[in-house]
C-alpha positions as CSV (number, residue, x, y, z in Angstrom):
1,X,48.5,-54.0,-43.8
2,X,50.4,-50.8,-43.3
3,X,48.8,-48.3,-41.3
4,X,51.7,-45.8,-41.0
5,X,50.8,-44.0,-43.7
6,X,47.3,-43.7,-42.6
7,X,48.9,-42.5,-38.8
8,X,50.5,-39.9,-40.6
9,X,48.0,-38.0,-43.0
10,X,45.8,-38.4,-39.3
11,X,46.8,-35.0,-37.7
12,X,46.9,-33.7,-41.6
13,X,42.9,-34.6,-41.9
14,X,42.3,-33.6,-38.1
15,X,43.9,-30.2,-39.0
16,X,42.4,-29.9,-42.4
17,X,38.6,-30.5,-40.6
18,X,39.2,-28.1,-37.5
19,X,40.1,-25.8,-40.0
20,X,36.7,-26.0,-42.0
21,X,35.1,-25.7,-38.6
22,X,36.5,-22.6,-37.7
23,X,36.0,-21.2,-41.3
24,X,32.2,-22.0,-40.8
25,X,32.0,-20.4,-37.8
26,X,33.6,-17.3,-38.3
27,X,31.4,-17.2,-41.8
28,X,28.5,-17.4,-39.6
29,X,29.4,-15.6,-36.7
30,X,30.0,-12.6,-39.3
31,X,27.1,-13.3,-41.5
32,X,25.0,-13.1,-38.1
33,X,26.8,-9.8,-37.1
34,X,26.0,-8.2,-40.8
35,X,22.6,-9.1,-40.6
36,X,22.3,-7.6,-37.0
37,X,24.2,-4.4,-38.3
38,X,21.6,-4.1,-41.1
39,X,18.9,-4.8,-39.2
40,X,19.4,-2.0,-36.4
41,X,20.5,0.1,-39.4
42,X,16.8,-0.2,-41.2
43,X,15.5,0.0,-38.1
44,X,17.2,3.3,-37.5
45,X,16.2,4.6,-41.1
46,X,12.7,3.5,-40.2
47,X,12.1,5.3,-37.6
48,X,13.9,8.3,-39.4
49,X,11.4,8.6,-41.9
50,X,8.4,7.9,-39.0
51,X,9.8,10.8,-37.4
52,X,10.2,12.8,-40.7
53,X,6.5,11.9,-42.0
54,X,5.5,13.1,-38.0
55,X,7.0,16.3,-38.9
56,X,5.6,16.7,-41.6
57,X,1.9,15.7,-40.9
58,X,2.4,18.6,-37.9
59,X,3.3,21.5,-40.1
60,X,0.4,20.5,-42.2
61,X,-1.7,20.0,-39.7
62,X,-0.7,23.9,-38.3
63,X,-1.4,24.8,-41.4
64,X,-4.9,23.6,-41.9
65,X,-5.5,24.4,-37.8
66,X,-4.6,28.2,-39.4
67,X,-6.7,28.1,-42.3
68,X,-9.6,26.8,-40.0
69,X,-9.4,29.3,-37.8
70,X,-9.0,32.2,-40.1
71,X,-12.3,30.5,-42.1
72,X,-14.2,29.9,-38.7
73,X,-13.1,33.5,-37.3
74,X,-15.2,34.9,-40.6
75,X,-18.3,32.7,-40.3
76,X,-18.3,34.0,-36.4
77,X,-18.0,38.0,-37.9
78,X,-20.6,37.0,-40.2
79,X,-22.8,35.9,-38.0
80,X,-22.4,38.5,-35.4
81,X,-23.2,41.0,-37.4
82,X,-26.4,39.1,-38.5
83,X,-26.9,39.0,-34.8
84,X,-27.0,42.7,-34.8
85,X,-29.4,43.3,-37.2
86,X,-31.6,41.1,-35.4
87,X,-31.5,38.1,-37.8
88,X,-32.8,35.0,-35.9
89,X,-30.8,31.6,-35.2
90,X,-32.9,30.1,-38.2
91,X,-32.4,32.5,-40.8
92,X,-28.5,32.6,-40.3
93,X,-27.2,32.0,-43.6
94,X,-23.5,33.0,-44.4
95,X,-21.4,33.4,-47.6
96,X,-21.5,30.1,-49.3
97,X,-17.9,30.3,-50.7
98,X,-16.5,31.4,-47.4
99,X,-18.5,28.3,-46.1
100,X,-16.8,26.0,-48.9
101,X,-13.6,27.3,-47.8
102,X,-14.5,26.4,-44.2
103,X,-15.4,22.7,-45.1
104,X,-12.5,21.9,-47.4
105,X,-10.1,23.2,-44.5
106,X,-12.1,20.9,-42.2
107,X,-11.5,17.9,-44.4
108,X,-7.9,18.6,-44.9
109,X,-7.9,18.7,-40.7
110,X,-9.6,15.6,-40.6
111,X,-7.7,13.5,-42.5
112,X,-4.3,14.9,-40.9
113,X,-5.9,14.5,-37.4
114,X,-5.8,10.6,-38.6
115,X,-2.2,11.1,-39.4
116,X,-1.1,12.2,-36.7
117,X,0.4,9.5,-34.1
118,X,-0.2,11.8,-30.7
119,X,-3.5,11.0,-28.6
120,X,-2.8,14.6,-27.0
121,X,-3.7,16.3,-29.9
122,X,-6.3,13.8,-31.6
123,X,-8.0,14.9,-28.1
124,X,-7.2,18.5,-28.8
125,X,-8.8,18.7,-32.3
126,X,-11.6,17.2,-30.7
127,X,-12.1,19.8,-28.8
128,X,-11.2,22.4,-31.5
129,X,-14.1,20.6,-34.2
130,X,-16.0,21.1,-31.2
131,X,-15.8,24.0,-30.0
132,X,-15.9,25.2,-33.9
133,X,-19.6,23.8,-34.3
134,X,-20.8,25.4,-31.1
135,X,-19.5,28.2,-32.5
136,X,-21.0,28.4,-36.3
137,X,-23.7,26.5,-35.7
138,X,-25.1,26.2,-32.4
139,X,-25.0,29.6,-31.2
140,X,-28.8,31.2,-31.1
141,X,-27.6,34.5,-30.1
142,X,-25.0,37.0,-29.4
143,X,-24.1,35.9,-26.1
144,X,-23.9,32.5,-27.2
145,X,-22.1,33.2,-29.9
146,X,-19.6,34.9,-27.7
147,X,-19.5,32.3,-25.3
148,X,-18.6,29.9,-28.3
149,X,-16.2,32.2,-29.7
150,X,-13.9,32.6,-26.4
151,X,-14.3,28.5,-25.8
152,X,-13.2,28.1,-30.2
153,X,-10.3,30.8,-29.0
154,X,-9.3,29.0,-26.2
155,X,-9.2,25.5,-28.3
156,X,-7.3,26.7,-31.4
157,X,-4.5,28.1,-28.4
158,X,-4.2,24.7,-26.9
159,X,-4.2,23.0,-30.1
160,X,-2.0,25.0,-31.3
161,X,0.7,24.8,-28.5
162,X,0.4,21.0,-28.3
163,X,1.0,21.1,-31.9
164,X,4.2,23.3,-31.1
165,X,5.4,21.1,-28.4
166,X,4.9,18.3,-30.5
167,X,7.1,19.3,-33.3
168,X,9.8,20.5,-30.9
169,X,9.9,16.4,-29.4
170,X,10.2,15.0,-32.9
171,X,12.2,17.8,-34.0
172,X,14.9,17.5,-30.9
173,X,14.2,13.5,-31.1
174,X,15.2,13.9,-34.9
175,X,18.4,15.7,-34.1
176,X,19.5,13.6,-31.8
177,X,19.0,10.4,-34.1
178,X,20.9,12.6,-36.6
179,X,24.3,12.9,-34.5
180,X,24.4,9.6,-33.4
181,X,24.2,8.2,-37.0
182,X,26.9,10.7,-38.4
Protein backbone atom coordinates (compact mmCIF):
# COMPACT_ATOMS: atom_id res chain seq x y z
CA UNK A 1 0.00 0.00 0.00
CA UNK A 2 0.95 3.48 -0.99
CA UNK A 3 0.85 5.92 1.56
CA UNK A 4 2.53 8.87 -0.31
CA UNK A 5 -0.25 10.14 -1.51
CA UNK A 6 -1.96 10.15 1.83
CA UNK A 7 1.59 12.02 3.29
CA UNK A 8 1.00 14.54 0.90
CA UNK A 9 -2.79 15.76 1.03
CA UNK A 10 -1.59 15.59 5.25
CA UNK A 11 -0.43 19.27 5.60
CA UNK A 12 -3.34 19.97 2.82
CA UNK A 13 -6.06 18.53 5.52
CA UNK A 14 -4.02 19.98 8.57
CA UNK A 15 -4.21 23.35 6.79
CA UNK A 16 -7.69 23.02 5.59
CA UNK A 17 -8.93 22.13 9.57
CA UNK A 18 -6.70 25.01 11.26
CA UNK A 19 -8.36 27.09 8.97
CA UNK A 20 -11.98 26.16 10.00
CA UNK A 21 -10.73 26.64 13.48
CA UNK A 22 -9.78 29.96 13.17
CA UNK A 23 -12.91 30.90 11.01
CA UNK A 24 -14.98 29.61 14.13
CA UNK A 25 -13.27 31.50 16.36
CA UNK A 26 -13.07 34.71 14.86
CA UNK A 27 -17.10 34.06 14.01
CA UNK A 28 -17.55 33.80 17.65
CA UNK A 29 -15.20 36.02 19.03
CA UNK A 30 -17.19 38.69 16.79
CA UNK A 31 -20.55 37.40 17.37
CA UNK A 32 -19.62 37.76 21.28
CA UNK A 33 -18.32 41.34 20.65
CA UNK A 34 -21.75 42.34 18.65
CA UNK A 35 -23.76 40.98 21.23
CA UNK A 36 -21.72 42.95 24.03
CA UNK A 37 -21.93 46.16 21.77
CA UNK A 38 -25.74 45.67 21.66
CA UNK A 39 -26.09 44.89 24.96
CA UNK A 40 -24.31 48.12 26.61
CA UNK A 41 -26.06 49.89 23.67
CA UNK A 42 -29.81 48.86 25.11
CA UNK A 43 -28.57 49.31 28.22
CA UNK A 44 -27.60 52.86 27.42
CA UNK A 45 -31.07 53.49 25.67
CA UNK A 46 -32.59 52.06 28.82
CA UNK A 47 -31.43 54.10 31.04
CA UNK A 48 -32.09 57.12 28.50
CA UNK A 49 -35.61 56.68 28.59
CA UNK A 50 -35.44 55.95 32.75
CA UNK A 51 -33.92 59.24 32.88
CA UNK A 52 -36.37 60.82 30.30
CA UNK A 53 -39.65 59.26 32.14
CA UNK A 54 -37.73 60.86 35.58
CA UNK A 55 -37.92 64.02 33.97
CA UNK A 56 -40.84 63.89 33.05
CA UNK A 57 -42.68 62.49 36.21
CA UNK A 58 -40.72 65.81 37.94
CA UNK A 59 -42.20 68.48 35.78
CA UNK A 60 -45.52 66.89 36.48
CA UNK A 61 -45.04 66.45 39.66
CA UNK A 62 -44.09 70.56 39.96
CA UNK A 63 -46.98 70.97 38.28
CA UNK A 64 -49.48 69.22 40.54
CA UNK A 65 -47.12 70.46 43.81
CA UNK A 66 -48.37 74.13 42.11
CA UNK A 67 -51.82 73.36 41.57
CA UNK A 68 -51.92 71.99 45.30
CA UNK A 69 -50.66 74.79 46.61
CA UNK A 70 -52.60 77.36 44.84
CA UNK A 71 -55.92 74.94 45.80
CA UNK A 72 -54.69 74.59 49.53
CA UNK A 73 -53.68 78.45 49.69
CA UNK A 74 -57.65 79.11 48.90
CA UNK A 75 -59.15 76.60 51.39
CA UNK A 76 -56.60 78.33 54.07
CA UNK A 77 -58.27 82.11 52.81
CA UNK A 78 -61.45 80.50 53.13
CA UNK A 79 -61.14 79.37 56.26
CA UNK A 80 -59.54 82.32 57.77
CA UNK A 81 -61.95 84.41 57.01
CA UNK A 82 -64.55 82.02 58.52
CA UNK A 83 -62.30 82.25 61.45
CA UNK A 84 -63.00 85.92 61.50
CA UNK A 85 -66.45 85.87 61.57
CA UNK A 86 -66.26 83.64 64.46
CA UNK A 87 -67.31 80.39 62.62
CA UNK A 88 -66.32 77.46 64.88
CA UNK A 89 -63.78 74.40 63.94
CA UNK A 90 -67.06 72.29 63.27
CA UNK A 91 -69.06 74.37 61.16
CA UNK A 92 -66.04 75.13 58.75
CA UNK A 93 -67.42 74.19 55.53
CA UNK A 94 -65.61 75.64 52.27
CA UNK A 95 -66.57 75.88 48.61
CA UNK A 96 -67.24 72.41 47.45
CA UNK A 97 -65.85 72.87 43.86
CA UNK A 98 -62.67 74.62 45.13
CA UNK A 99 -62.56 71.42 47.41
CA UNK A 100 -62.97 69.09 44.29
CA UNK A 101 -60.27 70.88 42.79
CA UNK A 102 -58.15 70.41 45.87
CA UNK A 103 -58.74 66.52 45.87
CA UNK A 104 -58.20 65.87 42.17
CA UNK A 105 -54.75 67.79 42.49
CA UNK A 106 -54.06 65.54 45.43
CA UNK A 107 -54.70 62.42 43.47
CA UNK A 108 -52.68 63.55 40.56
CA UNK A 109 -49.76 64.16 43.44
CA UNK A 110 -50.22 60.96 44.73
CA UNK A 111 -49.89 58.85 41.99
CA UNK A 112 -46.74 60.91 40.67
CA UNK A 113 -45.25 60.73 44.23
CA UNK A 114 -45.32 56.80 43.36
CA UNK A 115 -43.49 57.66 40.18
CA UNK A 116 -41.03 59.24 41.25
CA UNK A 117 -37.71 57.16 42.03
CA UNK A 118 -36.15 59.70 44.81
CA UNK A 119 -36.71 58.77 48.56
CA UNK A 120 -35.77 62.59 49.27
CA UNK A 121 -38.74 63.81 47.90
CA UNK A 122 -41.29 60.74 48.57
CA UNK A 123 -40.16 62.09 52.27
CA UNK A 124 -40.81 65.59 51.19
CA UNK A 125 -44.34 65.14 49.92
CA UNK A 126 -44.86 63.46 52.99
CA UNK A 127 -44.39 66.20 54.72
CA UNK A 128 -46.17 68.57 52.21
CA UNK A 129 -49.74 66.00 52.43
CA UNK A 130 -48.96 66.67 55.90
CA UNK A 131 -48.53 69.70 56.58
CA UNK A 132 -51.54 70.34 54.02
CA UNK A 133 -54.09 68.38 56.34
CA UNK A 134 -52.88 70.27 59.47
CA UNK A 135 -53.59 72.96 57.62
CA UNK A 136 -57.31 72.52 56.08
CA UNK A 137 -58.36 70.29 58.41
CA UNK A 138 -56.88 70.28 61.68
CA UNK A 139 -56.67 73.83 62.42
CA UNK A 140 -59.42 74.83 65.26
CA UNK A 141 -58.58 78.36 65.15
CA UNK A 142 -56.74 81.33 63.80
CA UNK A 143 -53.61 80.80 65.40
CA UNK A 144 -53.63 77.35 64.45
CA UNK A 145 -54.40 77.92 61.29
CA UNK A 146 -51.50 80.17 61.03
CA UNK A 147 -49.25 77.96 62.54
CA UNK A 148 -50.30 75.31 59.80
CA UNK A 149 -50.06 77.70 57.14
CA UNK A 150 -46.28 78.83 57.77
CA UNK A 151 -45.36 74.90 58.46
CA UNK A 152 -47.68 74.09 54.58
CA UNK A 153 -45.35 77.22 53.42
CA UNK A 154 -42.35 75.97 54.63
CA UNK A 155 -43.13 72.32 53.07
CA UNK A 156 -44.24 73.31 49.55
CA UNK A 157 -40.44 75.43 49.56
CA UNK A 158 -38.57 72.36 50.38
CA UNK A 159 -40.53 70.25 48.19
CA UNK A 160 -40.28 72.39 45.71
CA UNK A 161 -36.41 72.94 45.73
CA UNK A 162 -35.75 69.14 46.08
CA UNK A 163 -37.97 68.86 43.14
CA UNK A 164 -35.60 71.55 41.41
CA UNK A 165 -32.40 69.89 42.39
CA UNK A 166 -33.75 66.81 41.33
CA UNK A 167 -34.44 67.73 37.71
CA UNK A 168 -31.14 69.63 37.52
CA UNK A 169 -29.20 65.84 38.37
CA UNK A 170 -31.28 63.99 35.76
CA UNK A 171 -31.21 66.87 33.58
CA UNK A 172 -27.15 67.36 33.78
CA UNK A 173 -26.96 63.30 34.12
CA UNK A 174 -29.06 63.31 30.80
CA UNK A 175 -26.66 65.68 29.00
CA UNK A 176 -23.87 64.04 29.83
CA UNK A 177 -25.25 60.47 28.56
CA UNK A 178 -26.11 62.58 25.44
CA UNK A 179 -22.35 63.66 24.46
CA UNK A 180 -20.98 60.59 25.15
CA UNK A 181 -23.38 58.65 22.76
CA UNK A 182 -22.97 61.36 19.87
Amino acid sequence: MDFQPLINALPTLLGAIIGAIVSIATTMLSNWHSEKIETRKRADDHKRKMEEQQIDNYEKLQEVVLDCARANVVEYIQIRDLYATGVTHAEVRTDEEKSELLRLSQVQFSILCDRVLSDRIRSLAKEFNSASSNMVLFARNSRELEDAFLAYRTATDELIDGIGTELRKLLASEASTTSTTA
